[in-house]
MIBALO-293481 format. One record per residue (C-alpha): residue number from 1; residue in one letter; x, y, z. Coordinates in steps of 0.5 Angstrom, whole numbers, padded with zeros to 4 digits. Each point is the difference from the previous one (the first is absolute). Layout:
% residues N
[rec NUM; "A"; [X; Y; Z]] ...
END
This chain:
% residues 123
[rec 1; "X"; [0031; -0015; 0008]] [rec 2; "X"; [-0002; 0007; -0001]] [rec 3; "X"; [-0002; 0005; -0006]] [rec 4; "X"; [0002; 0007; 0002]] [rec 5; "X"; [0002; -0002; 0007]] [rec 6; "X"; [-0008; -0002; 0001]] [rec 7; "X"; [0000; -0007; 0002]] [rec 8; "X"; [-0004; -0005; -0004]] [rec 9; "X"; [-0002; -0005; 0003]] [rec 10; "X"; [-0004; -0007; -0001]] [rec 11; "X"; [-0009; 0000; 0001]] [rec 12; "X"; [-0002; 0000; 0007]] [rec 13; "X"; [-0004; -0005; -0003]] [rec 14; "X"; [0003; -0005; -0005]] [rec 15; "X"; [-0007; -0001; -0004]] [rec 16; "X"; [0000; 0007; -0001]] [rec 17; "X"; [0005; 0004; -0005]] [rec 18; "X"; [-0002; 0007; 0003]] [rec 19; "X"; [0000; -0001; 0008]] [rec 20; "X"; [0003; 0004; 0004]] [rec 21; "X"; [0001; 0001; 0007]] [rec 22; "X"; [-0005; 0005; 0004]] [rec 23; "X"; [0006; 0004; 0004]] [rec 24; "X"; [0007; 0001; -0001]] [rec 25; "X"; [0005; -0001; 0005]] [rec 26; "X"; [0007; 0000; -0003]] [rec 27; "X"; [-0001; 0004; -0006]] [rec 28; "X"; [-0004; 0007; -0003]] [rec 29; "X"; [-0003; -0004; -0007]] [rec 30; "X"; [0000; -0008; -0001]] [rec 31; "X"; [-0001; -0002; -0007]] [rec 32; "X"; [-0003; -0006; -0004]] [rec 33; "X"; [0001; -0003; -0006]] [rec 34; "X"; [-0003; -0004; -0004]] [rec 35; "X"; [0000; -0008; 0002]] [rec 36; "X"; [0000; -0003; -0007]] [rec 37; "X"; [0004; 0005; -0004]] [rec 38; "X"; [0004; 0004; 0005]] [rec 39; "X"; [-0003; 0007; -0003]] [rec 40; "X"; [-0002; 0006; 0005]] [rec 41; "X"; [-0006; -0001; 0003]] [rec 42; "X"; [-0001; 0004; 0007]] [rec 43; "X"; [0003; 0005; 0004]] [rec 44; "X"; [-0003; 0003; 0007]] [rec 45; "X"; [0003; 0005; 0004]] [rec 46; "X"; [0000; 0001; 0007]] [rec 47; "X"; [0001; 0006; 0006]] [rec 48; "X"; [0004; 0000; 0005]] [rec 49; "X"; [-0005; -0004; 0005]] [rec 50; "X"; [0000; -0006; -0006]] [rec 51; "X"; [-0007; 0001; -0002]] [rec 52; "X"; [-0001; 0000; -0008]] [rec 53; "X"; [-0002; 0007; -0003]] [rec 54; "X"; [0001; -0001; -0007]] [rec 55; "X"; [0000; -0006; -0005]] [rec 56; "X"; [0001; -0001; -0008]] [rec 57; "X"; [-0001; -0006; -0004]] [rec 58; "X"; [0000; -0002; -0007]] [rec 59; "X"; [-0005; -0006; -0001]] [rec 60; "X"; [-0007; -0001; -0002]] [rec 61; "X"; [-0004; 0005; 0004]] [rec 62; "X"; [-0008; -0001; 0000]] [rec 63; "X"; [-0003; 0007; -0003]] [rec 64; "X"; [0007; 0002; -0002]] [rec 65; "X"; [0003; -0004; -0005]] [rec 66; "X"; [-0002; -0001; -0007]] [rec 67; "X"; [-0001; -0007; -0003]] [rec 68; "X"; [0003; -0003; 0006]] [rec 69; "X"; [0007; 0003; -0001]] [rec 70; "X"; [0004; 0002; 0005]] [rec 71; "X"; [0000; 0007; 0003]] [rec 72; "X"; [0004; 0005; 0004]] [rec 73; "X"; [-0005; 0002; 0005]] [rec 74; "X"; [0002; 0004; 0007]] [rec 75; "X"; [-0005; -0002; 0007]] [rec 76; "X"; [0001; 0006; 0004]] [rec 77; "X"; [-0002; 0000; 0009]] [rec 78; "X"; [-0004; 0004; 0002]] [rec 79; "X"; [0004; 0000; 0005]] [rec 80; "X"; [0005; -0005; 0002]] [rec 81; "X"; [-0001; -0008; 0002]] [rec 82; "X"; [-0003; -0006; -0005]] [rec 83; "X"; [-0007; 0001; 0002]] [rec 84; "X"; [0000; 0007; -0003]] [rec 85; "X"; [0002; -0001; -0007]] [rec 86; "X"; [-0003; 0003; -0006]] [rec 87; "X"; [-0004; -0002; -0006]] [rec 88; "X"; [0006; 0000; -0005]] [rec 89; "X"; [0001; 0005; -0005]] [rec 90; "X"; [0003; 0001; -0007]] [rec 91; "X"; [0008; 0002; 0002]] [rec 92; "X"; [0002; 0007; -0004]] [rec 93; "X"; [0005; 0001; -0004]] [rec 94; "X"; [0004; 0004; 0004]] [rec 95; "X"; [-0001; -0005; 0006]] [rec 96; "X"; [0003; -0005; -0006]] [rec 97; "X"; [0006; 0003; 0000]] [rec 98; "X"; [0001; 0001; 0008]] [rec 99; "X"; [-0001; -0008; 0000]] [rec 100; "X"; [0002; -0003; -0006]] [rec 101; "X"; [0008; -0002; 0003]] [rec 102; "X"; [-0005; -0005; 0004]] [rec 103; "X"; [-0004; -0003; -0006]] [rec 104; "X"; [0006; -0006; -0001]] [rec 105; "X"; [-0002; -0004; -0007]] [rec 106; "X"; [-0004; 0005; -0003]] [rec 107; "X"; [0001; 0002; -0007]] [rec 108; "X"; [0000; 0007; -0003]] [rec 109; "X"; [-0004; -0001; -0004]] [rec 110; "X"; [-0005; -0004; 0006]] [rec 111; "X"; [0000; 0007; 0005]] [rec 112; "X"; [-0001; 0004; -0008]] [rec 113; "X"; [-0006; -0004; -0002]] [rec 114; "X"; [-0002; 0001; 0008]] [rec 115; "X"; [0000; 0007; -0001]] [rec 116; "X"; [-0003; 0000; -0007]] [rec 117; "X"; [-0006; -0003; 0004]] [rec 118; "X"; [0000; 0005; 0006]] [rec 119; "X"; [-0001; 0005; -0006]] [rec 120; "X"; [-0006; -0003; -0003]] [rec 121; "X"; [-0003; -0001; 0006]] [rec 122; "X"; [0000; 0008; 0003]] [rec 123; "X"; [-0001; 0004; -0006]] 
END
């Protein structure tokens, strides 16, 4: 199965909705869905050596989601390879946008009241 010629894939770990594997031998980007519901979950990118530069998830993020909701937040590598992923931020709208062809099961409604979130947390 793949969403946008990414290859979704089952957890690495099947207790673990959101695990992924650390590189990436047959593909740019893998994505995860949600175990129980089927809805997006995960997205990792990776360079040309198969080492992961960017990840996006939509789940409970400590210090980022509200009220235990799910949240679209981004984990930048400060430079590539799992051992230099960043601490998670709020994704932006314009990031949003750029990825929302991956977010599988997700309502409009759902990435609005994300986005109605981001707002209120950067004034």
């Amino acid at each position: 199965m793949s969403i946008e010629g990414v290859k979704v894939l089952a957890p690495v770990d099947d207790k673990a909705s959101h695990s992924m594997p650390a590189e990436a031998h047959s593909s740019r980007a893998y994505i995860v869905l949600d175990k129980e519901n089927g809805v997006f979950r995960q997205y990792r990118e990776f360079n040309g050596g198969h080492l992961p530069t960017l990840e996006i998830g939509y789940h409970f993020e400590s210090g980022l989601s509200e009220n235990g909701k799910n949240v679209f937040h981004i984990h930048e590598y400060s430079k590539p390879g799992i051992e230099h992923r960043q601490k998670g931020r709020l994704m932006t709208p314009d990031e949003i946008q750029k990825y929302r062809k991956y977010f599988k099961g997700v309502s409009d409604s759902q990435i609005n009241d994300y986005l109605d979130y981001y707002r209120r947390r950067n004034k």
